[in-house]
Each structure stands twice: as structure tokens, then as C-alpha cells.
Residue, then its C-alpha position, 0 to 999 in steps of 0.5 A: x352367898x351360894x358356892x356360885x357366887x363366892x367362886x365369882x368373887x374368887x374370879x374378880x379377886x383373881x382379875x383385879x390383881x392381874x389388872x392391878x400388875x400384882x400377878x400375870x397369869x391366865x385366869x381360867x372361866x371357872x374358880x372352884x371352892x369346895x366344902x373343907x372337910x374340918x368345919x374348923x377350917x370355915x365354910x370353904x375352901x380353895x387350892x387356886x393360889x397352889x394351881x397360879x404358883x407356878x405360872x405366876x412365878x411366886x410362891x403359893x403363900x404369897x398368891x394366897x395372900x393377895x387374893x385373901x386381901x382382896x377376897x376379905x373385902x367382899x360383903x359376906x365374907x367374914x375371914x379369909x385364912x391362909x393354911x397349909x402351903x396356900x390353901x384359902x379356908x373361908x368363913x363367911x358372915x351368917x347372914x351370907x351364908x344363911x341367904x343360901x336358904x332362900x336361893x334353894x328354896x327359890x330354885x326349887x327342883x332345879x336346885x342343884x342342876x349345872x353345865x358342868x356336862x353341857x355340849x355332851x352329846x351322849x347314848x347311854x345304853x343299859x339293860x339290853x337284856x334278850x326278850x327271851x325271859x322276864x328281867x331278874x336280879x342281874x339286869x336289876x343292878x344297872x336298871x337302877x344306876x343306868x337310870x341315875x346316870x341319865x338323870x344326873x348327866x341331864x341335871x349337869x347339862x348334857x343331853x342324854x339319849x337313854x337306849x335298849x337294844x333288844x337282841x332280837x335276831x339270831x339263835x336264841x330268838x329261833x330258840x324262844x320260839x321252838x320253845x313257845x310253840x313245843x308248849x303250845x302243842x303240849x309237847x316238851x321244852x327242845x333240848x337247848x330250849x327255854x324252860x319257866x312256867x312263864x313259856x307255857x303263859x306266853x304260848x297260851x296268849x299265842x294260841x289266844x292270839x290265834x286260835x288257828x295257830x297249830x293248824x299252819x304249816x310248821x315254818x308258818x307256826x314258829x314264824x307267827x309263834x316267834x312275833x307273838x311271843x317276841x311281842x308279848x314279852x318285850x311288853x311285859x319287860x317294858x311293864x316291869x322296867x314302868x314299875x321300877x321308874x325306868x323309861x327309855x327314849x329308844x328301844x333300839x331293835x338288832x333285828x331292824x339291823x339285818x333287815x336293813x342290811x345294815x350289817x353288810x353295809x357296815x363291814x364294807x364301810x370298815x373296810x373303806x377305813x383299811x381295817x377289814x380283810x378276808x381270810x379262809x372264806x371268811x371276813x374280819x375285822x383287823x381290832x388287833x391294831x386297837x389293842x385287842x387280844x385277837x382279830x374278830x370275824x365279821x363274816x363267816x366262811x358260811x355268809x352268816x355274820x357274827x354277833x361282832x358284825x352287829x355290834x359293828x353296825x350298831x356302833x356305827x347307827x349311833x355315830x350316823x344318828x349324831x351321838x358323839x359319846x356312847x355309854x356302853x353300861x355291861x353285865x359281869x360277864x362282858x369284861x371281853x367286849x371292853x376291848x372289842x368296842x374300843x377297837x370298833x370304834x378306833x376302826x370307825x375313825x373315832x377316838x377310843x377314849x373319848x368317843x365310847x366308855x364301856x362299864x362293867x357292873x359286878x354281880x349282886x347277891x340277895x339274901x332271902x331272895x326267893x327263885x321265881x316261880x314263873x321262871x324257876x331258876x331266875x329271881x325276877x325283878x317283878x317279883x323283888x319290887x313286891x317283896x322289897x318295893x322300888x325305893x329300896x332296891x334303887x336306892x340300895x343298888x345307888x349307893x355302890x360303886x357298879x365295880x364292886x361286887x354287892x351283898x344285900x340283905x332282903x330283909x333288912x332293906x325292908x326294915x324301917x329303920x335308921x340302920x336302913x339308909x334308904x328309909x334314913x334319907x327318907x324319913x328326913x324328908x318326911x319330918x322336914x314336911x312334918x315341922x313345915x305342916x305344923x309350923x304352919x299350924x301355928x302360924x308360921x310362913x316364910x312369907x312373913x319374914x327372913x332373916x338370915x344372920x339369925x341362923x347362927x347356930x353351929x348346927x345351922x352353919x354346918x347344914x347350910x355348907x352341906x346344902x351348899x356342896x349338893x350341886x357340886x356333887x351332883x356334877x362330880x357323880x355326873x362327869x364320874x358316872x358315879x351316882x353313890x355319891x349323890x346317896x352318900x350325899x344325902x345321907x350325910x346332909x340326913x344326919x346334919x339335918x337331925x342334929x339340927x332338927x333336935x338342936x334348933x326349934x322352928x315352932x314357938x315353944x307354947x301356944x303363947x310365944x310370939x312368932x319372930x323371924x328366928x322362927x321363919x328364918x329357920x323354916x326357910x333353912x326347914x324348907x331348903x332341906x326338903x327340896x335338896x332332899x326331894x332333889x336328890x333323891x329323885x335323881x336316883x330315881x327315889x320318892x320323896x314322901x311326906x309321912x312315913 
């Protein structure tokens, strides 16, 4: 029986007692159980009798006690008790609970996948880092949750647009490629300007580009100098996020904003709502009615737009193109824009807290990082996949909350150890793969033979409930924006997994020991391990190998 099933059967117990005139009250579409933390306290458990209380007008106990009544006579149910003020701690039969094995293994990669998301229409957008320079360990934090995120909110039903606004106009733009061309005529990098030997590649591949290039008039010399080098290193960031298994639906351009003047178009839509007025020659946007600390320039007294005014009109394309939530997900550094983009989208006619949700990701310290050579003052992020490799690094970073500042040891995220979680989850998967090759070795196939009262073991009940809580995780991690759970996750049910493993054997004992339906009824338990491992893991985006 999955949690799916045994929350149904809550629902029907739940529904016949109202048909039956024992209770009156309104029976919602979903009952949830969950996994107790004490397995004294049996496979699952339910707060439903404490939630109907009130409403019913009876006390918990006695809520509780109908619907253990009737929940006790379903096939697979084994007990039903009664604790606490009305909780429902269930134990199912082993043969009920052993069943979940064969729904795992029969789903497979979608084992796990939910609705509890579905109808949300999301843009989650992450990184946006300048393409002035490589990717480096600051951006490296949020490429791996951001990443997780999405896959998470897609396993729980929500469709998802994963989006990098490149900040492609604007001043630093005008220096990257002062820098570019200084290089390529020799000369030194302008004050202000972009140093890194990464600068001096970049002007090479303009001149190769273009042989010609120091013989255009200056303004025609930065301008082609600008779209090459802008190109070249929006491709070698696109190349490294490749690396790290980061893709992205849209690579969203500010400067296709200017250019197609939807900067203007947006401060006079924002003034159609009320919320814009001129002062000093100047155009703002009136955000102190939206809780923030001051009023915010759009438009300068010059007729230059601000930054503000971009991220208005950006805001703004992602309502027009029919996102209904939007992801903002920040570096360290941004702790100001939270109130800012709440206020652009209040000022848009949309509502703060439900419409945008803006995350901030503390920094992350790496010991034994070296500085990257090509950018000198920068660790780059092509550089930790070569030293520390993309398994690590993800898994590392998934495994804390993004609000927490982080301290890594590089080294010991290379080891190949039980102390390094990643390699611990890992490693797991690789010895169910190992005990299903040689189980097939000797002649063991799940095809064969099910039995599933005969996974009786303690240790076998204690991985089947855990392997029964994965998608509930997954939809919790989701609606929280929280993918460390689903790591922590795995590591637990790792360490169930090895218990069992050195408890209960899959394959007979000698050459001579007949094969029976213990041994195949555990290879389907085997089995189901491996997928909810390989399942999890990929949602942070993490190999599952099979040898290690």
C-alpha cells in the first residue's frame, strides 16, 4: 500500500462516517499521512482527527476513534492506534507495506513526481550574471539550487520556465569593451576597466575575428569590438553552465529591452496604474506606497533610465508573456531589490505575496580554492568542476538552505569517503546496482517471483516506509523552494539502505542454495532502492553511477 493509497483510504473512511451520520463536517480532496519519526509509532501516521475536531464539535479522541474503526478494516492495514490528544499512528500488514516496492520499481523515473505544484505558472530566474567575465564561485551557489528548483517544481506539477537575464547594456558593457580593444592594441587595461588574462583571449579571438579591426574608426572599433567580445564570452558562460548541467529555456537580453523601447513603454504603463510622477526633471516611481524605504528614479533628469527602470519593464515582460509567479533567486549582495521588486510588482497591479518571491543566497567560502589564473582575483567555476568535479560541488551546495552562509572544505569534498555525503548517497546506488548484477548472476530475477509478506525484517520495514515518504519530500522541497531536503533525504534513506544491506541477504548463501521468492522479493526491495536513489539525485541534478 503507497502513502497515496492509505490517504485514500483515510478520505473513504472519513466519507463513510459522514454518510453514516457519525460526523458532519466538510472532507477536504486530500488526507495526508506522514512517516512518524519513532517507528514504534508504526508506519504512518495522521493529525486528521485534531484538524475535524473543532468543526465536528467532538472531541479529537473520539474523531480519532471512528475512523480507526473503520480505517482497521481495510485489507492491509494491520493496527490502527490511537495517541496523544488524537493522532492515528498506522501499521500496516508486510505484505501491504512490502507491495510499495513493486509500485516503485513499475514507476520508475517518475516515482516520486506529484501535482502538489500543478497550475503554477512560474519564471525562475537565476545567475544573471554580467557577461563581462567568466562564472566564479559566487554565482556557482545558485547555478546548483536554481537548477534543483526547477527540476523539483516540474516533478510536482508546475511548469516551470528557467530564465538568465544577461545585463548586456549599460555602463559596464561600454567598459568590457574599452577593455577588449585597450588589449588588443596593446595598450593597458583603462582605469575602471576589466583586468584577467581572460580579456587579453578575448581580444585575440576579435582580432582573429577580424583581422582589420585596429584599422576602423575608433567608435566603429569599440562597437565591433563590444559584439565580439560580448559574444564570445556569453558563449563560454553557457559552455561552463553545459559543464555543470545547467540549461536554461530562455536567455533573456536587457539590451532587446532598450531596444525595443520597452523601457519607455514601461514608466508610462506604470504611470497609466497612478504610481509614476516627475520631480526635479526627473521621472520615479512612487514604490514608498509598497513598503519601500524610498521613491525610485526611472528616469533621470538627463533622459537616461536608471537600472530601476529595466527591471520595471523586465517585470513587466514576464507578466506580458504569461508568467503568473516569478522567481527572483539573488546574490548576497541584493538584499535592497527585495523591497524594490515587490514594490514593481504592486505598482504593476499585481500582488506582492503571491506574484513574485525574491531569495536571497549567502555566500559560500571554499577552502583550498585556488584564484583563477585566467581572471586573477576571481575563483572561477570552470576551474572548481576540474579540481572538485560537478557531483560534488552540486550535491555540496544542495545540501544547505541558500540563507545560510556556507563553509566547504575542497578537499574533503574530493574524498571518497562515508564522511563525504555526496560519495555516501552515491555509493548507495552503486552497491544496489552491484547486489542486482550479481543477484542476476546467480539466478536471481524479479520476474520470477513476489512476494512481499515475506519482507518482514525490521530493517526491511524501516527502508520500505522511508522509500514511501520520497514523494512527499519532494513536493515539500518544491512548495518550500527548499532542495536540501531532498539531500538530506537521501542520505537517511542511504543509511537505511546499509543497514539492510548488511542485515538481509538478496543472494543465496552458496552455489547450492536454491533461489526462493525471499530472495526475489528482496530484489525488488534492491531495485526500489536504486530508483528512488537515482531519482533523487537527479533532481539535484547528480549522477547516479553504477561502480565506484
Amino acid at each position: 500500500m503507497t502513502p497515496e493509497q492509505l490517504s485514500a483510504a483515510l478520505r473513504t473512511a472519513l466519507t463513510d462516517a459522514v454518510a453514516a451520520g457519525d460526523l458532519v463536517v466538510d472532507v477536504s480532496a486530500e488526507v495526508r499521512v506522514e512517516r512518524p519519526r519513532n517507528r514504534d509509532h508504526g508506519d504512518w501516521s495522521t493529525n486528521v482527527a485534531l484538524q475535524l475536531a473543532k468543526g465536528a464539535g467532538m472531541p479529537p479522541r473520539d474523531v480519532a476513534a471512528l475512523l480507526a474503526d473503520r480505517l482497521g478494516r481495510v485489507d492491509g492495514v494491520k493496527a490502527v492506534d490511537i495517541a496523544g490528544p488524537g493522532f492515528l499512528n498506522i501499521t500496516l500488514d508486510a505484505a501491504s507495506a512490502g507491495e510499495l516496492a513493486r509500485s516503485i520499481v513499475e514507476a520508475g523515473t517518475t516515482y516520486g513526481h506529484n501535482d502538489s505544484e500543478a497550475g503554477h505558472v512560474i519564471n525562475l530566474e537565476y545567475i544573471s550574471a554580467n557577461p563581462t567575465g567568466p562564472l566564479h564561485l559566487g554565482h556557482t551557489r545558485w547555478a546548483a539550487l536554481g537548477d534543483a528548483m526547477s527540476r523539483l517544481l516540474k516533478a510536482s506539477g508546475a511548469t516551470v520556465t528557467a530564465e538568465y537575464y544577461i545585463n548586456d547594456a549599460g555602463a559596464q558593457m561600454d567598459k568590457f569593451a574599452a577593455s577588449v580593444l585597450a588589449r588588443a592594441k596593446g595598450e593597458p587595461t583603462p582605469e575602471g576597466g576589466y583586468p584577467g588574462a581572460y580579456i587579453d583571449d578575448l581580444a585575440a579571438q576579435a582580432l582573429a575575428a577580424r583581422p582589420d579591426l585596429l584599422e576602423l574608426p575608433a567608435d566603429e572599433a569599440l562597437a565591433e569590438v563590444r559584439r565580439l567580445a560580448y559574444a564570445a564570452q556569453l558563449q563560454d558562460i553557457k559552455a561552463t553552465l553545459a559543464d555543470f548541467g545547467v540549461h536554461f529555456d530562455v536567455w533573456f537580453s536587457e539590451a532587446a529591452l532598450h531596444d525595443a523601447g520597452a523601457v519607455e513603454q514601461a514608466v508610462e504603463r506604470l504611470r497609466e496604474q497612478g504610481h509614476v510622477f516627475d520631480e526635479d526633471g526627473a521621472v520615479w516611481l512612487r514604490t514608498t506606497d509598497f513598503t519601500d524605504d524610498k521613491d525610485r528614479v526611472l528616469i533621470r533628469a538627463n533622459g537616461e533610465p536608471t537600472y530601476f527602470a529595466a527591471d520595471a519593464a523586465y517585470y513587466l515582460s514576464k507578466k506580458d508573456r504569461g508568467f503568473d509567479e516569478k522567481i527572483y533567486l539573488l546574490g548576497a549582495d541584493h538584499h535592497g531589490y527585495i523591497n524594490r521588486l515587490k514594490a514593481i510588482a504592486a505598482c504593476a497591479g499585481d500582488d506582492p505575496e503571491h506574484n513574485i518571491e525574491v531569495q536571497i543566497g549567502q555566500l559560500v567560502n571554499l577552502g583550498g580554492a585556488k584564484l583563477s589564473k585566467r581572471a586573477g582575483n576571481i575563483i572561477e567555476l570552470r576551474d572548481l568542476i576540474g579540481w572538485i568535479g560537478t557531483d560534488a560541488i552540486r550535491y555540496s551546495l544542495s545540501r544547505y538552505p541558500a540563507d545560510s552562509p556556507l563553509s566547504l572544505d575542497g578537499e574533503e569534498l574530493r574524498k571518497q569517503t562515508n564522511d563525504n555525503p555526496v560519495f555516501y548517497v552515491q555509493y548507495a546506488h552503486a552497491r544496489t546496482s552491484n547486489v542486482a548484477r550479481l543477484a542476476g548472476e546467480d539466478g536471481v530475477r524479479r520476474e520470477d517471483g513476489f512476494d512481499p509478506s515475506l519482507l518482514g525484517d525490521p530493517t526491511e520495514a524501516a527502508l520500505l516506509a522511508i522509500l514511501g515518504d520520497f514523494p512527499r519530500v519532494v513536493a515539500q522541497a518544491a512548495h518550500l523552494r527548499e532542495p536540501h531536503r531532498v539531500a538530506r533525504y537521501l542520505e537517511d534513506l542511504a543509511g537505511h539502505f546499509h543497514k539492510w544491506y548488511d542485515t538481509c541477504r538478496v543472494r543465496p548463501m552458496t552455489a547450492d542454495e536454491e533461489v526462493t521468492d525471499l530472495h526475489r522479493s528482496r530484489l525488488w526491495l534492491n531495485d526500489a532502492t536504486r530508483q528512488v536513489l537515482a531519482n533523487g539525485l537527479d533532481l539535484l541534478g547528480v549522477s547516479a553511477p553504477d561502480r565506484m
